[in-house]
N, CA, C and O atoms as a GROMACS GRO file, in nm:
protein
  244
    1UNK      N    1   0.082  -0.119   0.000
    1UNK     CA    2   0.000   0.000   0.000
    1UNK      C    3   0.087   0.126   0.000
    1UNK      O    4   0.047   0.222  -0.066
    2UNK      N    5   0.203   0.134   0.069
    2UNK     CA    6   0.314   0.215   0.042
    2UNK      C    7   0.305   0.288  -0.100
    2UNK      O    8   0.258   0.394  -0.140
    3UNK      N    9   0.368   0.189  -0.154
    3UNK     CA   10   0.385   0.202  -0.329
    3UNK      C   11   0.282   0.328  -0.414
    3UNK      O   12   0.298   0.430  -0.481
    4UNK      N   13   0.189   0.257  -0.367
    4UNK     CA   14   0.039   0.341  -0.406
    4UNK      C   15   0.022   0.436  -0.360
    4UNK      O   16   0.000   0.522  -0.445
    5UNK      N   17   0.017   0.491  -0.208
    5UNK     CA   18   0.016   0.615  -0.178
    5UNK      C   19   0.140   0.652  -0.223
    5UNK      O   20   0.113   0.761  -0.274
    6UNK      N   21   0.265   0.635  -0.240
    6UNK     CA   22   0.355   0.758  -0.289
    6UNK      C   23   0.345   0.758  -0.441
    6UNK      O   24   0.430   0.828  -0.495
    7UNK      N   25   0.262   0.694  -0.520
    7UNK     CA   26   0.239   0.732  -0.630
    7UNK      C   27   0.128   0.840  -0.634
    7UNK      O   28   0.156   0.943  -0.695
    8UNK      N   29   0.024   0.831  -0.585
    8UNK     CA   30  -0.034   0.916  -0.553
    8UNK      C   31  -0.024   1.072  -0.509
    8UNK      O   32  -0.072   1.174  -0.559
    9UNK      N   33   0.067   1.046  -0.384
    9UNK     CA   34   0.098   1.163  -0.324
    9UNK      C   35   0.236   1.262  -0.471
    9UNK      O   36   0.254   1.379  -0.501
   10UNK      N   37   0.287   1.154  -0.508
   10UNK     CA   38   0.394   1.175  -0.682
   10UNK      C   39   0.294   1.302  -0.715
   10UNK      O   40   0.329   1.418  -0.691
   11UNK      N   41   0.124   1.259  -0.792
   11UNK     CA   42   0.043   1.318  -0.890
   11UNK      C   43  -0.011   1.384  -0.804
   11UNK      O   44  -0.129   1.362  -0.832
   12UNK      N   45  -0.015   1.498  -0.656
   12UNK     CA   46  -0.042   1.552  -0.663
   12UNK      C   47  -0.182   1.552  -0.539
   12UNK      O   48  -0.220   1.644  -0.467
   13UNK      N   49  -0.232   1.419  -0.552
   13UNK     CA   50  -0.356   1.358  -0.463
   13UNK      C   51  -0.339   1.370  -0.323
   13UNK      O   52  -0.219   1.382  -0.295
   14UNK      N   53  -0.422   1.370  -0.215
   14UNK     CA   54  -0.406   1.418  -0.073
   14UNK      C   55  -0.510   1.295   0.008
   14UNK      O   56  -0.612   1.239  -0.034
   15UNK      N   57  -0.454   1.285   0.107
   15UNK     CA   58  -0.584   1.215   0.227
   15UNK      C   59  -0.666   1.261   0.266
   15UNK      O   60  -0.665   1.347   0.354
   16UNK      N   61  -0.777   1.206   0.203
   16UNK     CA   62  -0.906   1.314   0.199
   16UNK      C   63  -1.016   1.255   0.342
   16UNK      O   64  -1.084   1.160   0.306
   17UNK      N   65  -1.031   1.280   0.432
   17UNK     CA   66  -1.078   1.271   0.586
   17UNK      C   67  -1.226   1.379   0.568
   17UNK      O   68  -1.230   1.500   0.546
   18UNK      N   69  -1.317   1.298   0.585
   18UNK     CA   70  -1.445   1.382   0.644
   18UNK      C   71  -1.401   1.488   0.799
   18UNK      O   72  -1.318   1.452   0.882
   19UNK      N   73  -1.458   1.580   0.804
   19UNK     CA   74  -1.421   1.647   0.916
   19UNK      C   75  -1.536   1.604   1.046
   19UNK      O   76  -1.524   1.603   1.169
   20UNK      N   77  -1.622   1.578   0.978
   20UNK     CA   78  -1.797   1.532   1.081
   20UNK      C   79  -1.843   1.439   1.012
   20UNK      O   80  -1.788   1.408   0.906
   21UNK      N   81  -1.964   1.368   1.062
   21UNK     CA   82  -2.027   1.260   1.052
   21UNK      C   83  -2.161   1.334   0.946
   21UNK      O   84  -2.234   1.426   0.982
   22UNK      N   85  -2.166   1.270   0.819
   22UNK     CA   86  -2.295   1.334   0.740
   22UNK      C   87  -2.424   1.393   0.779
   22UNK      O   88  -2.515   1.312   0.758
   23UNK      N   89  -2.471   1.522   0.834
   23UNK     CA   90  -2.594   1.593   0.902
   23UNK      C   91  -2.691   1.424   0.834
   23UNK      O   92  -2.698   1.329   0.911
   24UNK      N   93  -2.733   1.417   0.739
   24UNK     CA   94  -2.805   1.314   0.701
   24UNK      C   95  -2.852   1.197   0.764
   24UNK      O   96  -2.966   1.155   0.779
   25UNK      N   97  -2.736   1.152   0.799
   25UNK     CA   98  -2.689   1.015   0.881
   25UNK      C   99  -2.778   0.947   0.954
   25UNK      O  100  -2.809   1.008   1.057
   26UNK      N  101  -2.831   0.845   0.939
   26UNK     CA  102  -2.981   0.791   0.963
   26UNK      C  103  -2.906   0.670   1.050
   26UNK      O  104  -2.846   0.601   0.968
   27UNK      N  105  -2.888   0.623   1.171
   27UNK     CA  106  -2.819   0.548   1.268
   27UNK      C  107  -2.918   0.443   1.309
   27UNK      O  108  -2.871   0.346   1.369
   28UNK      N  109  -3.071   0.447   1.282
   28UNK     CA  110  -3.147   0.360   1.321
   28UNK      C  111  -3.135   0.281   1.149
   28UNK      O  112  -3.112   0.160   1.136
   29UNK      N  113  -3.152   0.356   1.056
   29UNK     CA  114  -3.167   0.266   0.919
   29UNK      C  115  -3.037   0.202   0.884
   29UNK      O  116  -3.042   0.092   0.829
   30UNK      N  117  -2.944   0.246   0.905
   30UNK     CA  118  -2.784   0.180   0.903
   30UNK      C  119  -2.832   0.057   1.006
   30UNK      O  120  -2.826  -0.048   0.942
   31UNK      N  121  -2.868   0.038   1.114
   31UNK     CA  122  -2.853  -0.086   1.193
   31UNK      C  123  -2.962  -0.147   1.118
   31UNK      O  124  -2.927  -0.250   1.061
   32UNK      N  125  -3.060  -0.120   1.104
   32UNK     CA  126  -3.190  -0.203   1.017
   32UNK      C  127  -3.068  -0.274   0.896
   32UNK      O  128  -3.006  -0.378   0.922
   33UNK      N  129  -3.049  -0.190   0.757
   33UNK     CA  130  -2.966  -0.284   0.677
   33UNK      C  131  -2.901  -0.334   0.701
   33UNK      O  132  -2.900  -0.436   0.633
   34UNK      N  133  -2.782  -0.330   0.808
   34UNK     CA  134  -2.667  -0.436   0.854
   34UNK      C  135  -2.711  -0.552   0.903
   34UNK      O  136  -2.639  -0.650   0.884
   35UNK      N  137  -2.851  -0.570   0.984
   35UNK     CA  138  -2.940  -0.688   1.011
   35UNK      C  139  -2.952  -0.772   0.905
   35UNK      O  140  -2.898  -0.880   0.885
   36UNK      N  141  -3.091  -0.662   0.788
   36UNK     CA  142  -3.148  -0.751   0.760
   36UNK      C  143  -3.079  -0.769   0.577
   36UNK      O  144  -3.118  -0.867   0.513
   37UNK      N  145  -2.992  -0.681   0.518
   37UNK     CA  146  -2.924  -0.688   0.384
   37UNK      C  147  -2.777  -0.706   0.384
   37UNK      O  148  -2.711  -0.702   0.280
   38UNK      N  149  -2.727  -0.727   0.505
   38UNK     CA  150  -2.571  -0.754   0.488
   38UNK      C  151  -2.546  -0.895   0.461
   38UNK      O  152  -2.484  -0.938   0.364
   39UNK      N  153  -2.607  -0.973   0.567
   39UNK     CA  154  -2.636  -1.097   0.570
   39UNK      C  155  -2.639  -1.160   0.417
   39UNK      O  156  -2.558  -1.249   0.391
   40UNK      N  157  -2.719  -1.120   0.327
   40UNK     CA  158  -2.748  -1.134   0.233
   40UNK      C  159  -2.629  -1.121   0.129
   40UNK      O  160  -2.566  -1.211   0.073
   41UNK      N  161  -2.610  -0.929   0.114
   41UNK     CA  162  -2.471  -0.902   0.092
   41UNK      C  163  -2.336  -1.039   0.106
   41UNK      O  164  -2.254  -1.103   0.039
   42UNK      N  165  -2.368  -1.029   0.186
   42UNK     CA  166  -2.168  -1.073   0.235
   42UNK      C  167  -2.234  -1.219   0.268
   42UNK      O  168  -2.304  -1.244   0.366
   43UNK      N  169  -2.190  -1.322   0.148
   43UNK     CA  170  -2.226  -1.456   0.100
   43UNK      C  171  -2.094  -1.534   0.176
   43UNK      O  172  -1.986  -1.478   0.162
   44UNK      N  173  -2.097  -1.624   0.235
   44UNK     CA  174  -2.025  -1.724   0.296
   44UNK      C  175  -1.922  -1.740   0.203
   44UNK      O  176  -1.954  -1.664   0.111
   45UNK      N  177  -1.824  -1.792   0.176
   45UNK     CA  178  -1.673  -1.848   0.086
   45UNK      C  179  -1.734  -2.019   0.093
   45UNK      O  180  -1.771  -2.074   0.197
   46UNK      N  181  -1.733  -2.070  -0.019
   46UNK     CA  182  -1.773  -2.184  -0.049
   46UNK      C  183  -1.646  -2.269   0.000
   46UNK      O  184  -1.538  -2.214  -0.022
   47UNK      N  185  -1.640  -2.416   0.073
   47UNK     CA  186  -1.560  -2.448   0.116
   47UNK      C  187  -1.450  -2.494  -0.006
   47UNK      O  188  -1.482  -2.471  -0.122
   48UNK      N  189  -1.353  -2.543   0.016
   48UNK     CA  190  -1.261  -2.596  -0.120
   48UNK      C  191  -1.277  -2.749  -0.133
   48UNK      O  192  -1.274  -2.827  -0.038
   49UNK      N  193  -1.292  -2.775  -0.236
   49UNK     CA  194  -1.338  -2.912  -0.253
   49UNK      C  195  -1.220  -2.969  -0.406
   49UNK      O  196  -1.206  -2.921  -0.518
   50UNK      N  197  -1.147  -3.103  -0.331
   50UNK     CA  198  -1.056  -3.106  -0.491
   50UNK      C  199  -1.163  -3.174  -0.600
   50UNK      O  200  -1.253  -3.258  -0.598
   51UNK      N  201  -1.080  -3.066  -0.723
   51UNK     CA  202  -1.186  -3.141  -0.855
   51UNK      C  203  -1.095  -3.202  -0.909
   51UNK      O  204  -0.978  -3.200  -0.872
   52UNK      N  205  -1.144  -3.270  -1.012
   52UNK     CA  206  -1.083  -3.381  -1.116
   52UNK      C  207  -0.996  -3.241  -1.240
   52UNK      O  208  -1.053  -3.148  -1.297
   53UNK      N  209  -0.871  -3.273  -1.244
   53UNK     CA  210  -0.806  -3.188  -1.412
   53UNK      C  211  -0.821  -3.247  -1.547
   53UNK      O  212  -0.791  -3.202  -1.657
   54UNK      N  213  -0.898  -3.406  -1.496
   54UNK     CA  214  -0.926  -3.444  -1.636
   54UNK      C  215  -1.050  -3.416  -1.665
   54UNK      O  216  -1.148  -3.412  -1.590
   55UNK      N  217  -1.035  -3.381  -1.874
   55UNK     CA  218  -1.182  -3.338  -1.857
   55UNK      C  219  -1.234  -3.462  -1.970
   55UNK      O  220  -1.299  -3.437  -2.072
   56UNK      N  221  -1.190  -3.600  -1.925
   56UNK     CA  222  -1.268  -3.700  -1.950
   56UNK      C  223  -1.373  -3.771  -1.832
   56UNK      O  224  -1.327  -3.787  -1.719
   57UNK      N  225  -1.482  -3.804  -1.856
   57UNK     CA  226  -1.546  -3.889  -1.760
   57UNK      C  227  -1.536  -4.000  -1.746
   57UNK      O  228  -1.558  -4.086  -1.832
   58UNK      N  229  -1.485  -4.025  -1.586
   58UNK     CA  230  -1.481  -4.156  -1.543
   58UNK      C  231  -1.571  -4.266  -1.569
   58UNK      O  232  -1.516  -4.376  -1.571
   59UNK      N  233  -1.691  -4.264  -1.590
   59UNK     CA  234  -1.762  -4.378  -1.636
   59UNK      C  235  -1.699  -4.400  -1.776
   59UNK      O  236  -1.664  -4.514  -1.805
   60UNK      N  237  -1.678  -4.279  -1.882
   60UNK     CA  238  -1.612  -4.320  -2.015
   60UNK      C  239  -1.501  -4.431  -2.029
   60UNK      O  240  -1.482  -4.494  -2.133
   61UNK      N  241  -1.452  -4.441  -1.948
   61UNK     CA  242  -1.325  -4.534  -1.966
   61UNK      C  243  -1.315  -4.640  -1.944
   61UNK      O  244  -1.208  -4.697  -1.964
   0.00000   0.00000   0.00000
């Protein structure tokens, strides 16, 4: 990540930091979606399972 920020900082680009929290900022509807659409969102990693590299079928042979 080094690399990247001093390329960055190279062209000129800065660390850009909110100073306050968005007047907007809805703290009851943020916890509602993290309940009930993250879950959803953010899908489990399927376990690893070894496959076959041949792409003949075993009954074929």
């Amino acid at each position: 990540m080094q690399g990247v920020w001093r390329l960055l900082k190279r062209h000129g680009w800065s660390c850009q930091v909110p100073v306050r929290r968005a007047m907007e900022r809805d703290e009851e509807a943020i916890e509602v979606w993290k309940a009930e659409v993250w879950p959803w969102v953010k899908v489990p990693r399927t376990t690893w399972a070894p496959i076959s590299a041949s792409r003949t079928r075993a009954a074929s042979r």
